[in-house]
N, C-alpha and C positions, 0 to 999 in steps of 0.2 A: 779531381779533374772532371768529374762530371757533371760538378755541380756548376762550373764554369763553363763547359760546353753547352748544357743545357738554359745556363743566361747567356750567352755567345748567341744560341739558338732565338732566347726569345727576344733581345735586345734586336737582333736581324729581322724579326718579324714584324715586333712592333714599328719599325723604321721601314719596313718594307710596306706596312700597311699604313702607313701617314705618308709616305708618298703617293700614293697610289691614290688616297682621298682627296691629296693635296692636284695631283694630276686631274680629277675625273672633276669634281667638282670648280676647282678656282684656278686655276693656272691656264694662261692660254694656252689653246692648240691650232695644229697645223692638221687640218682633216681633207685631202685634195679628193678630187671625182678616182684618183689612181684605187685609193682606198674607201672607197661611197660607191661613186657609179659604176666602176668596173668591176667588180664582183656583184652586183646588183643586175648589171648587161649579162654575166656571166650563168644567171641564173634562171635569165630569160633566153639560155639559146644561143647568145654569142660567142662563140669561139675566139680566144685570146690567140693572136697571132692570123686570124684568119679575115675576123670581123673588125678586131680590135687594134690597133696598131700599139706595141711599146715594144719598147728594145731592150726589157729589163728581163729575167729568170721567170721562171711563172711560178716557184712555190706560194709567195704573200697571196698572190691573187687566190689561188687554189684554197688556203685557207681558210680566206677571208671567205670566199664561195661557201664552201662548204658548211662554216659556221652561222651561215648566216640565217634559218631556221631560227637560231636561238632568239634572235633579237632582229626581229621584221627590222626595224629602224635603223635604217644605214649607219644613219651619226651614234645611237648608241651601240651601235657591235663596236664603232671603229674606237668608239671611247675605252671598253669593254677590254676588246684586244689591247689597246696601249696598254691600260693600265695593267695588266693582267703580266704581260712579257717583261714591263719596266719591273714590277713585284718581284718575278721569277727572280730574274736576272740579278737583283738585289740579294737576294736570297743566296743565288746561287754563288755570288762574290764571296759572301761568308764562309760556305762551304769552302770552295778554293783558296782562303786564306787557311782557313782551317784546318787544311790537309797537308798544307807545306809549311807553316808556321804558329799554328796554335788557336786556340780559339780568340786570344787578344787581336793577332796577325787577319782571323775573319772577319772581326768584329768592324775593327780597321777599315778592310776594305771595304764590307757594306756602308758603313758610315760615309766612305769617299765617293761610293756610285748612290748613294741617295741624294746628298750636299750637293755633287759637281753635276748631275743628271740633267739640272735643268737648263745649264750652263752652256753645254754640250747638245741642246737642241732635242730634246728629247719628248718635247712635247709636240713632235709629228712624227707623226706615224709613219715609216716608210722603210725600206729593204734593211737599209743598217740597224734600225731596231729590234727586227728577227734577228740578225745574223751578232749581235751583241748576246744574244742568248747560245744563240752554238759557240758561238766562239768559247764562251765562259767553258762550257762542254769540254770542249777539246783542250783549254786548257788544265781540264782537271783531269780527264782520261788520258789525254796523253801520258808514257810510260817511259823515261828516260830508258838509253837503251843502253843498260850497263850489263848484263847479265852475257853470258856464252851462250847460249841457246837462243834460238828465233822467239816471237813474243807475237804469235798470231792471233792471237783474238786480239789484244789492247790493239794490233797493224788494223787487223778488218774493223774492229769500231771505229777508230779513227780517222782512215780513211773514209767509212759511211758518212760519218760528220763534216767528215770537208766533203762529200761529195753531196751532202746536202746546204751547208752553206755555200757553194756553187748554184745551184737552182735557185737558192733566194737574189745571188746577185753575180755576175760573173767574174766579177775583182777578188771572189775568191778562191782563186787560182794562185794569185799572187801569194794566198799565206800557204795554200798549199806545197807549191813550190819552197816558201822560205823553211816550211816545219820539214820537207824532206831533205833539204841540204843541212838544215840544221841535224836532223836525226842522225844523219853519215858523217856529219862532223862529230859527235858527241862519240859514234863509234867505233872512228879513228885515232880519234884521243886514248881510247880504254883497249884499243889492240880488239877490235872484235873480230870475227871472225867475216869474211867478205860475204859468203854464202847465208849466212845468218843476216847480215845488213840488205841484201840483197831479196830473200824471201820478204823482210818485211816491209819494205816499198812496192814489192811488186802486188801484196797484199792490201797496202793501204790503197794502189792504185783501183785494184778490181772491186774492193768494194765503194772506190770513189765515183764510180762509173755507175755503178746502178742507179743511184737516182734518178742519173741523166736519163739512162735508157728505159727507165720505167714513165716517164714522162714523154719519151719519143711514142711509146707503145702504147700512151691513154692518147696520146693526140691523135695517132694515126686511126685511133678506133671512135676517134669521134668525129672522125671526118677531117681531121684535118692533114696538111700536106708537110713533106721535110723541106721543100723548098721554101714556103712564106716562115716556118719553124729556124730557120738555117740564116734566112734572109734577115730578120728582127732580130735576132738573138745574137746577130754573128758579125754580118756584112752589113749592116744598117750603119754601124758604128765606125765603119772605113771609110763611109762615102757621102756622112749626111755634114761634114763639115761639123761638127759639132765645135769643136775646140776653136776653130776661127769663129764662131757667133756665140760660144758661151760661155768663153774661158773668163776667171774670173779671181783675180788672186784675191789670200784674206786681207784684211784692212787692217789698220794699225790697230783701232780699236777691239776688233772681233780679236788677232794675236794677247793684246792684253786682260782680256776676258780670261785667256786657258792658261796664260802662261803661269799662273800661281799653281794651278795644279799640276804641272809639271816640276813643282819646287824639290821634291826627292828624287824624280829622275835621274840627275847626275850621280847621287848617291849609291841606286842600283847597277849605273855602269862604272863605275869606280869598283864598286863591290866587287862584280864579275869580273873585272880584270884584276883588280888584285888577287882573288882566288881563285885565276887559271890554274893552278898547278895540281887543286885538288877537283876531280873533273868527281864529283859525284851529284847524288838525287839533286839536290836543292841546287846546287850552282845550273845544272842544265833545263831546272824548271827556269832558274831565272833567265837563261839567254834565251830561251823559249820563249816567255815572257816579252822580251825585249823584241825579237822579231815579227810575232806578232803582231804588237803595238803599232811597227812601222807599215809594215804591209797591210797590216787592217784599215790605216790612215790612209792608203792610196785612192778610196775613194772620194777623197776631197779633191781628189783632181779632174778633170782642168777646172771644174767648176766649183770654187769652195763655200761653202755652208758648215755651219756649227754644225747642225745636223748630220752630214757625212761621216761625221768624226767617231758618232754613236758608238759604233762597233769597236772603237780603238779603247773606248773607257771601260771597260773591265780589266785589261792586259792593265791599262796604267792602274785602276783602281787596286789591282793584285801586288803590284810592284811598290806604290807609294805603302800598302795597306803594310806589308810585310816589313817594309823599312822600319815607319813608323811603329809599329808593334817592337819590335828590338830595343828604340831607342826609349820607349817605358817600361821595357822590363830588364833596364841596366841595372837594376840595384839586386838585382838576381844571378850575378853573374860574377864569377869570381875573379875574370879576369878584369875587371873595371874595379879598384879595391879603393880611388881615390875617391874620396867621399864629392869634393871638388868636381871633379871630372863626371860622378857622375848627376849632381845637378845641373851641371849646364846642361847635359845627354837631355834629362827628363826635360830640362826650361827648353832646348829647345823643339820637343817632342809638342810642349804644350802651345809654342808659338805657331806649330805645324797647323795643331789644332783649331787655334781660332783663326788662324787667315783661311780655312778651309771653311769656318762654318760662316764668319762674317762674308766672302768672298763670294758662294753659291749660296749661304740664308737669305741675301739683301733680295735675291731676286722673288724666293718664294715672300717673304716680310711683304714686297712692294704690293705681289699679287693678294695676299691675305687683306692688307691692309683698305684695300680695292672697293668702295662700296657699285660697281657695274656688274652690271653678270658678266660671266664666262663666256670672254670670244673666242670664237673658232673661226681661224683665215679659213679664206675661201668658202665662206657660209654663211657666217651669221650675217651678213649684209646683203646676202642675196638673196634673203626670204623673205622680203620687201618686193625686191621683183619677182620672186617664184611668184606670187600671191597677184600682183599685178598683171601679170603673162596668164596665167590661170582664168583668170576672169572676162580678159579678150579672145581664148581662142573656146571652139568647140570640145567637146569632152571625150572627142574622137579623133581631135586634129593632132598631130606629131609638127613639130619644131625641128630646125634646124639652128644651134649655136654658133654664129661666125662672129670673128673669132673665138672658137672655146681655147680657155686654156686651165692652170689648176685650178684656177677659182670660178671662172665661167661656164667650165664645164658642167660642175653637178646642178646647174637649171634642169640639165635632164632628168636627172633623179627628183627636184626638188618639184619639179612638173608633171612627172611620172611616165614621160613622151620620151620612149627611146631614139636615140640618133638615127641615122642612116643606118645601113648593115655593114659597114666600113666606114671605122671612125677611126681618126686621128687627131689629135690636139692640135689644129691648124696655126696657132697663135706665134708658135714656136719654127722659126726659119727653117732651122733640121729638118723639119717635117713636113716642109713643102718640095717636096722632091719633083721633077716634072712630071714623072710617071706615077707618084702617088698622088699629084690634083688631078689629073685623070684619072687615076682611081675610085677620087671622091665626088669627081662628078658625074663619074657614071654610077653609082648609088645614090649620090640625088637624085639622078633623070628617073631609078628605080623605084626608090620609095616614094618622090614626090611629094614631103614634106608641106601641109597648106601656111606653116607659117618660120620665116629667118628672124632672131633675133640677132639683130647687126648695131655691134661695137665699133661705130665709126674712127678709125685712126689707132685704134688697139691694135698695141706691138708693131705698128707699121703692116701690117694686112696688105692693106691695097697695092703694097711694094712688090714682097714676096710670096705674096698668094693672086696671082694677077690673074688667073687663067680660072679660078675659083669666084676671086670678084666678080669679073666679068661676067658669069655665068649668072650669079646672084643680082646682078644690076640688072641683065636685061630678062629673067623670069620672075620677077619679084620686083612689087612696087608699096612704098611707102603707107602704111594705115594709121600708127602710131605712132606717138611720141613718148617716151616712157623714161624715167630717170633714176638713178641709186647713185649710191655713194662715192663711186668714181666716177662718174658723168652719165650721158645723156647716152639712151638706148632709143634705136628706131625696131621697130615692131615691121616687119616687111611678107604683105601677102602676096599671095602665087597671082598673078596676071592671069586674069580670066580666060584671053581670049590667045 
């Protein structure tokens, strides 16, 4: 047996680290200013939530901050980080299969989040791809709750973990919520004791609270305030309309992309309901499993991307991995005696197998096969203009991007000219609130920017940033004419007089 855990081990590594090659070097990625400029701002002084507008948790940023020493170079930290969480996370599917069904059941799973990885949008970097690493966490800590006595350390780590995949994103809450109702179902089934169910929710909660409040406690001592902290984080998301301007169902095509990896899922929910009756370890990792999966997918909503989905492919990777492990180790098992029965078990074990590797292979095949370098959205096309904007302005002067949005925004970084002291991604309707272009225009009148790089008719601008336009139209007058890949850029200096 260990000599099988110990290839389980290394078979997950070598797959962990041909992905990881396969990500950094040749597969495109998705590298926005979220993950570039704003830990980059952050490092020069900007307070996130203060200076910086987003409405997401601040741990990515924090990170990303803090790491950034390592590798001056925006784009190679953010490579760095990808590949490095996508690896773990690999890794760490093995383990999780490993511990509730064998080292094959690991194996499995690594195999299904290496294959389906790229499929699932993983080559951008962004809050689901941390929070696909906790989650893995929390599905291997967690501790079904069979036992008569309380289970206070497995409650406080676990709760720390949902209380830190909360700060990465705040949809999780939802699995939080799902793993507590699930915990009190699993021990009501088993007759626990209410006192006992009771201490360890109230445990998971207190330790789910600290993150939070240790991030209230670094903001307030860096100056920053609970109301703009409260307002982004909280109330931005009630009022900025987002679902009427971004709602976005999946597409027929993008559904039949995942729907092959979802081909054992039925199989797992079949499974757990036919053995309700025996409520022990593994049945309640599986309904675990299962809730998860659904509530981690919640942030595909209202705006769906393959990428959202990030966090939900380990739960599936853990589920499909374990199925499939079973159905090749049928000839092992004594209640499957018909020789018959159990080939088809294995053929269909093996058809599992190549729709999973022909299905997410073609995509790494396409990019290997690739004689281009390695694109990166939101960049590689804009260091054509960084380099053209560089050359017209002074090596003192500061820029203004209208519209910025993911991709237009890291001219800042790619120019080295920070924004205003209050930046928002203008491009984006949600974010043109009446009170936040007041906002941003009275940090233009402050810093005074000598030169706007203006993206005429980008996202419709001049619609719902009218009071911003306007502003740009008449202190700022036309010097350049400048062009990239998606059209014609005007270069706009400050009016003299």
């Amino acid at each position: 047996m260990r000599f099988k855990t110990a290839l389980g081990w290394f078979t997950s590594l070598v797959l962990a680290l041909a992905q990881a090659l396969a990500y950094y070097y040749v597969l495109p990625l998705s590298l926005g200013p979220r993950v570039v400029l704003q830990p980059w701002l952050m490092r020069q002084g900007y307070l996130l939530y203060e200076h910086i507008a987003d409405e997401h948790s601040p741990l990515m940023y924090l990170l990303l901050s803090a790491v950034q020493p390592l590798a001056p170079d925006g784009l190679v930290l953010a490579k760095i980080v990808l590949v490095s969480l996508i690896g773990i996370t690999t890794l760490l599917a093995f383990w999780a299969g490993h511990i509730s069904g064998g080292w094959l059941a690991g194996v499995c799973s690594a195999f299904f989040l290496a294959i389906w990885s790229v499929v699932f949008g993983y080559g951008k970097l962004w809050h689901e791809t941390l929070l696909a690493l906790v989650y893995t966490l929390i599905l291997i800590q967690w501790h079904p709750p069979l036992s008569r006595g309380p289970s206070i350390r497995s409650s406080l780590i676990t709760g720390f973990l949902l209380g830190t995949a909360f700060l990465i994103k705040q949809h999780a809450l939802a699995v939080g919520l799902g793993l507590v109702l699930w915990h009190s179902f699993v021990s009501w089934r088993v007759h626990r004791p209410v006192r006992c169910v009771v201490t360890e929710i109230i445990s998971m909660i207190l330790a789910g609270v600290l993150p939070t409040v240790a991030f209230a406690i670094y903001h307030l001592l860096q100056g920053g305030t609970i109301n703009n902290l409260a307002f982004w984080t909280v109330t931005f998301s009630l009022v900025n309309n987002y679902r009427q301007f971004a709602s976005l169902p999946p597409r027929i095509s993008q559904i039949m992309r995942f729907v092959p990896a979802c081909f054992l899922l039925p199989a797992s929910i079949v499974d757990l309901w036919t053995s309700r009756e025996d409520v022990n370890g593994t049945w309640s990792r599986r309904g675990w499993a299962l809730i998860l999966l659904v509530t981690s997918s919640l942030t595909a909503y209202p705006r769906f991307g393959m990428f959202h989905l990030q966090a939900a492919v380990p739960a599936l990777a853990w589920l499909s991995g374990t199925i499939l492990a079973r159905l090749l180790d049928v000839p092992n098992r004594e209640a499957c005696g018909q020789t018959d029965l159990r080939s088809l078990l294995i053929g269909l074990a093996c058809s599992v197998i190549f729709l999973w590797t022909f299905q997410g292979g073609i995509l790494y095949y396409k990019a290997l096969s690739e004689d281009e370098p390695q694109r990166i959205e939101e960049y590689t096309d804009l260091l054509p203009l960084a380099r053209e904007i560089r050359n017209h302005i002074g090596p003192t002067d500061r820029i203004y991007v209208f519209p910025d949005d993911e991709a237009t925004a890291n001219l800042y970084y790619l120019t080295q000219c920070p924004p205003p002291r209050f930046w928002i991604p203008t491009s984006y309707p949600w974010f043109t609130l009446d009170t936040l272009q007041v906002k941003s225009i009275r940090a233009l009148e402050q810093s005074s920017p000598e030169w706007v790089v203006y993206f005429p008719g980008r996202w419709g601008i001049e619609q719902h940033g009218q009071e911003i336009s306007a502003y740009v139209q008449r202190e700022y007058q036309l010097d350049t004419q400048l062009s990239w890949a998606e059209g014609d850029v005007q270069l706009l200096q400050h009016r003299a007089d």
